[in-house]
Residue, then its C-alpha position, 0 to 999 in steps of 0.5 A: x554464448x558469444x563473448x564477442x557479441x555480448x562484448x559489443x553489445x555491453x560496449x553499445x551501452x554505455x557508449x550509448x550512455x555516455x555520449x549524451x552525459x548531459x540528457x542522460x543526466x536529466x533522464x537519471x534526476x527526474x527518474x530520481x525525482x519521481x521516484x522520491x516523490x512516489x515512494x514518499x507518497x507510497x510509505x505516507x498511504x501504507x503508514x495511514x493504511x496502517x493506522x487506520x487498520x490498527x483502530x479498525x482492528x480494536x473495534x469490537x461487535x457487543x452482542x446483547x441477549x434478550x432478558x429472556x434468553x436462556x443459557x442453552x440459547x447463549x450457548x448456541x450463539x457462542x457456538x455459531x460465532x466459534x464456527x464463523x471463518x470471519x470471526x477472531x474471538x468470542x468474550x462473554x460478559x455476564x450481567x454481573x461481570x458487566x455491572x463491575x465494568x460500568x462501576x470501573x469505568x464510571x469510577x463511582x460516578x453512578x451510585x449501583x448500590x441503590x439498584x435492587x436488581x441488575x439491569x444489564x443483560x448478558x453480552x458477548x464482545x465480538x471481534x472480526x478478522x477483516x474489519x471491512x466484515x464487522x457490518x456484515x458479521x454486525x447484520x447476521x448476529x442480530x438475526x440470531x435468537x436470543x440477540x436483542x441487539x447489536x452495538x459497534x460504531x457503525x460511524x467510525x467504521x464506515x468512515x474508515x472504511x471510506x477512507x480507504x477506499x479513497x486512499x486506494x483509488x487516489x494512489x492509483x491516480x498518483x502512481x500511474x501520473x508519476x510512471x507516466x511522467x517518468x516514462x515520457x522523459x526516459x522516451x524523449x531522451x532515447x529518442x534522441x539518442x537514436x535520432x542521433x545514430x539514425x544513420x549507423x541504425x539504417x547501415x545496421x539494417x541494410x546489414x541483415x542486424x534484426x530489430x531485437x538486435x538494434x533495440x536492444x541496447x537502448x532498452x538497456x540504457x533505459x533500464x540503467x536510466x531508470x535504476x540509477x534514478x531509483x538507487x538514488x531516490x532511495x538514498x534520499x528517501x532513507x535519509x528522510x526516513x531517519x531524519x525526517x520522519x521522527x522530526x514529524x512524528x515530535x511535530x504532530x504527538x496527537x496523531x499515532x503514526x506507525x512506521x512498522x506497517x511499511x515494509x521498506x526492504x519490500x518497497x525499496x525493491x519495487x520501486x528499483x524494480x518500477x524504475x528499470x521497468x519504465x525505463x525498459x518500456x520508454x526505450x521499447x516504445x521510443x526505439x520501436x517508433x523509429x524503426x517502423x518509420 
């Protein structure tokens, strides 16, 4: 390796870097903004995702046999469930288990004793792996013999469901405006950076310097543009995360929000990771620019 021209090439940087403090500056705090604003943005989805995945996740199937079912149909049905890759767990619920239940949960309301048979069928409470399975795995029970019928909330489901569907495609929306937005105001900065040195660019390439060479260090510059805005956006971000988050969470008891979801060494790394990406592409394309002109 040549210690002299990585010498020269760390010294292009930050000479580079700290000729213009004042855009650099700029470039750094709404590199620090966006990415505040997108992990913000990243943590509050993760944590509805979380939230809307634990009720999904508690949501079970009841399964109920025909009044004529026989033991050795019942039993078939378990068995089938017990082999199905989407399913977690199979319960059954005799008749009799189920009379004790609806007393318990209707404490004493509804007066069983004057019944003179038990009116409730067999069942089996069902739950599935993957939530966004429960219609399907709903639908395929119910064609099986010895099902009467089906029962889960179908409404609830499907509105969850919905909903993160629509949590999916509006973080892409949000996520790619903030990398563009950052992008841009990295690019602008590099321009204006080599518009500045665009006379010692062209003497380095009536020189033989190749492009890659040249480029080089203002990719670099971006890059540390855009990790000293994230290293800062992740010092705001943990303080609203240890102050601010448990202020909201006493403010709305009523909504059960989960922090644990959020897996934040993994997310703080990429978004330093996204900041030193954007500022390397910025630099990529705003240099790129100039030297094919």
């Amino acid at each position: 390796m040549d210690w002299g021209k990585v010498k020269f090439f760390l010294g292009e940087v930050l000479r580079n870097f700290t000729r213009n403090a004042g855009m650099q500056a700029t470039a750094i705090g709404t590199v620090a903004i966006t990415i505040i604003l997108l992990g913000a943005f990243l943590f509050v989805r993760a944590t509805l995702a979380g939230l809307g995945n634990d009720i999904l996740s508690q949501i079970e199937v009841s399964a109920y046999f025909t009044s004529d079912a026989t033991p050795h149909q019942e039993a078939q049905v378990r068995a089938a469930l017990g082999r199905d890759a989407r399913i977690a767990s199979v319960e059954f619920v005799s008749k009799k288990r189920g009379l004790a239940e609806l007393r318990e949960q209707t404490h004493g309301s509804i007066d069983t004793s004057l019944l003179t048979e038990n009116p409730l069928p067999d069942k089996l409470r069902v739950k599935v792996v993957d939530p966004s399975e429960v219609p399907a795995v709903a639908a395929s029970i119910q064609k099986m013999d010895g099902v009467a019928n089906v029962v889960f909330p179908q409404t609830v489901v499907a509105r969850l469901l919905a909903l993160g569907g629509v949590l999916r495609r509006v973080g892409i929306g949000v996520i790619v405006t903030f990398l563009v937005v950052a992008g841009i105001i990295i690019s602008n900065t590099i321009r204006l950076t080599v518009f500045a040195r665009r006379r010692e660019i062209s003497i380095m390439q009536l020189v033989g310097a190749t492009n890659m060479y040249i480029r080089a260090p203002f990719i670099c510059e971006g890059m540390l543009d855009g990790v000293l805005g994230s290293l800062i956006a992740l010092v705001a971000l943990v303080f609203a995360r240890l102050w601010l988050w448990p202020k909201l969470l006493l403010a709305l008891p009523w909504i059960q929000l989960n922090a644990t979801s959020v897996n934040g060494p993994m997310l703080s790394l990429e978004l330093v990771a996204v900041g030193a990406a954007i500022g390397a592409l910025a630099s990529w394309i705003s240099v790129g620019r100039h030297l094919r002109t």
